[in-house]
N, C-alpha and C positions, 0 to 999 in steps of 0.2 A: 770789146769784151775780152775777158781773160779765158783761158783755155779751162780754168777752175768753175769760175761762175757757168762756164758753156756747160760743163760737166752735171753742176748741182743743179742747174733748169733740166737739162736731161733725166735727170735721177727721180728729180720733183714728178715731171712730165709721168716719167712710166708711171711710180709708183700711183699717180691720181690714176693711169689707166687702168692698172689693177685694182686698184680702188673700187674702179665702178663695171668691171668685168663680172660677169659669171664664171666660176671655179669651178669645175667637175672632178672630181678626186675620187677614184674609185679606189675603194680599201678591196674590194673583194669581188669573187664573181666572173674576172676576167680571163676568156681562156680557163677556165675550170669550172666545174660542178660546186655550187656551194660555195658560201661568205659570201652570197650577195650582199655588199652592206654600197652606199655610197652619198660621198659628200656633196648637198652642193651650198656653195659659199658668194654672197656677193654683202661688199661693203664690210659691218660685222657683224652678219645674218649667218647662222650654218643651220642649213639644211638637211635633215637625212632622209635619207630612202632606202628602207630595208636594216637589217641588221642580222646576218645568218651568221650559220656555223656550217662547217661540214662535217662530213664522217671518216676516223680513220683509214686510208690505205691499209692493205694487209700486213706492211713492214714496220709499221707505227705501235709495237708491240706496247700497252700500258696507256695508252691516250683513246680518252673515252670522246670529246672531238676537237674540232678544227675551228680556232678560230682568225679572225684579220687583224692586223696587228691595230690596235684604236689609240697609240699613245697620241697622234695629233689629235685626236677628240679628247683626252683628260688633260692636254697644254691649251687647247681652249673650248674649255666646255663652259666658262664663260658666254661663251656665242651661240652654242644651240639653243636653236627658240623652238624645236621641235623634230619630231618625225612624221614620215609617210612611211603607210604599210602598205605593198601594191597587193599579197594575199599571204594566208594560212600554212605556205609550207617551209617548213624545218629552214630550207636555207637562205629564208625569208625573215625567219623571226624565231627562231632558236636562239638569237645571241642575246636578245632585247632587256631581258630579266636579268644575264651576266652586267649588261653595260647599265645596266640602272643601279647598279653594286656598286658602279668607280664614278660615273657621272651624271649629272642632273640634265633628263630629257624633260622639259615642261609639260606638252604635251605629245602624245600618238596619235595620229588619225588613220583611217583603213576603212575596210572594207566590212560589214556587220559580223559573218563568219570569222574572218579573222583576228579582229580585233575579241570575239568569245572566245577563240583559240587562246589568244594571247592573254586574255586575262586569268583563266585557269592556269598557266605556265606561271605567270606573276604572283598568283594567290599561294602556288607550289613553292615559287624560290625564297616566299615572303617579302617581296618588293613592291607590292601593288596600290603601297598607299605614297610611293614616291614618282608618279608621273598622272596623268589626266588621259584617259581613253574617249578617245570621242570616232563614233561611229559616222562615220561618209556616205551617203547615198551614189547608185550610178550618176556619173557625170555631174557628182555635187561640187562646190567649189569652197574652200578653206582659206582662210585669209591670219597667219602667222610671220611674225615681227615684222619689220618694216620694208623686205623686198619680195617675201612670200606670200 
């Protein structure tokens, strides 16, 4: 076997393992207050969980808030087959009616309260007829694209 061909089974090799890995990509949230947003991806399933903003720092003189940078979610928002809301606060689901502006979430799911929260913020931004709200019971379970 040639050092080439050795090379391209290797390459092949990884990539199928990422392939069928779980991704955890946190946009936000980490080490700070606020932009809880996070990805998770396996195959070409992307998964979210959360979608926050924060509030300016006092030196952020003109900026009303804070949000995670989402350009890998509008290069493949092809792949989102949805979101999870874990509940109702700002840094949880403040960003959600922004990112329905740039890309297509299918559906939301959540928690009863928060998902009323969330759809009065969506009726406000006028985005609430571009995603699916569907309300989750404790310890309900949800079944969204093919590895969710």
């Amino acid at each position: 076997m040639t050092s080439s061909s050795i090379q391209s089974q290797t390459t092949k090799s990884r990539q199928s393992k990422t392939q069928n890995s779980l991704r955890v990509i946190p946009l936000g949230g980490l080490h700070e207050i606020g932009k809880n947003t996070c990805v998770f991806e396996y195959g070409d399933d992307i998964m979210l969980v959360d979608a926050g903003l924060a509030f300016p720092s006092d030196g952020m003189h003109g900026v009303n808030v804070v949000m995670p940078d989402t350009s890998y979610l509008r290069e493949n928002q092809g792949r989102i087959r949805g979101m999870i809301v874990t509940h109702g606060h700002e840094d949880h689901i403040g960003g959600i009616s922004h990112h329905l502006k740039h890309f297509h979430i299918p559906v939301i799911h959540g928690p009863r309260l928060a998902m009323s929260m969330l759809q009065g913020k969506m009726e406000e931004a006028g985005v609430s007829d571009r995603t699916t709200i569907q309300t989750v019971g404790p310890r309900g379970v949800v079944k969204v694209g093919q590895h969710f």
